[in-house]
N, C-alpha and C positions, 0 to 999 in steps of 0.2 A: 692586638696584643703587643706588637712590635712598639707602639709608641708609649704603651704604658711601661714597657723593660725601659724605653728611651728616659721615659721620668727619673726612673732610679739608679740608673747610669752616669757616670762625668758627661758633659757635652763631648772632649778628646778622646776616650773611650768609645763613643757611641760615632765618632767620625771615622775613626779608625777602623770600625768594623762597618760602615756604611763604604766605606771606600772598597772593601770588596768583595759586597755583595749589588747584586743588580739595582739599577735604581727603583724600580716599584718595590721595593724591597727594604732595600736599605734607608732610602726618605724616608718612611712609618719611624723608625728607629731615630732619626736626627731631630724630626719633626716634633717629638714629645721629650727631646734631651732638656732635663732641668738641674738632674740630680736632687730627686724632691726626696723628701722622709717617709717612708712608710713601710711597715715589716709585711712578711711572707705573705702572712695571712690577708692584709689588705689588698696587698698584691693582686693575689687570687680572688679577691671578692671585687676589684677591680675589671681584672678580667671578664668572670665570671657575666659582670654587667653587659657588658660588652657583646661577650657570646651570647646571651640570655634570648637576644633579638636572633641570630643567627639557629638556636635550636642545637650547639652545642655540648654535648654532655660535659665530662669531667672534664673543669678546668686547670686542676693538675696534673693530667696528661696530654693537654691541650701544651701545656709552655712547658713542661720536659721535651714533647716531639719539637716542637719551635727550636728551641733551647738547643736540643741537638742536630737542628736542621743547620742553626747559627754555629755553630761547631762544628760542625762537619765541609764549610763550606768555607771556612777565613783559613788561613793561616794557622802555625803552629803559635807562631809567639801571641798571635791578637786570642787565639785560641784560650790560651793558656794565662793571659791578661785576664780575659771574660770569666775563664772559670777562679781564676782570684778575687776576683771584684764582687762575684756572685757571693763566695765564702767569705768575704770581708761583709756582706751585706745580710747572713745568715740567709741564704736564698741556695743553699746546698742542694736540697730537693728538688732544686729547676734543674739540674744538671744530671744526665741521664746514668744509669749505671750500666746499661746494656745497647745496644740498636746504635745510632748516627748519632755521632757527638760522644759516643762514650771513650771515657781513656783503651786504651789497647795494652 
């Protein structure tokens, strides 16, 4: 999941937030950095692929908890980078309203 947010992410963005989170971690997210095209729902159906093999249920509650795993774990400012980036990207939905990663 991590490398597919990588795709639609800047590469600087996506270093930025690899730099502090743990490296099995943070690599997934560099490793897929393109800043490719693609809206919410391919996103998800991205994913979804992905999890499909792993037995997965819902994939958008799969990259909200991610999502605010990745929030809850960087920085205010990279924080608050990612959830602009997210809404500049219509990818609102990934960002949690409640649990880790939510605003306070």
């Amino acid at each position: 999941m991590l490398s597919v947010l990588g795709e639609r992410l800047d590469e600087d963005r996506s270093q930025h937030l690899d730099g502090q989170l743990p490296d099995e971690i943070g690599d997934h997210l560099v490793e897929g950095s393109a800043e490719r095209r693609f809206d919410y729902d391919e996103f998800l159906e991205r994913i979804e692929e992905q999890t499909d093999r792993a037995a997965v249920g819902d994939p958008e509650r799969l990259v909200e908890g991610v999502i605010g795993t990745l929030l809850e774990h960087v920085d205010d400012e990279n924080g608050e980078r990612l959830r602009e980036r997210l809404a500049e990207l219509d990818f609102e939905e990934a960002i949690p309203e409640s649990g880790p990663g939510a605003r306070s």
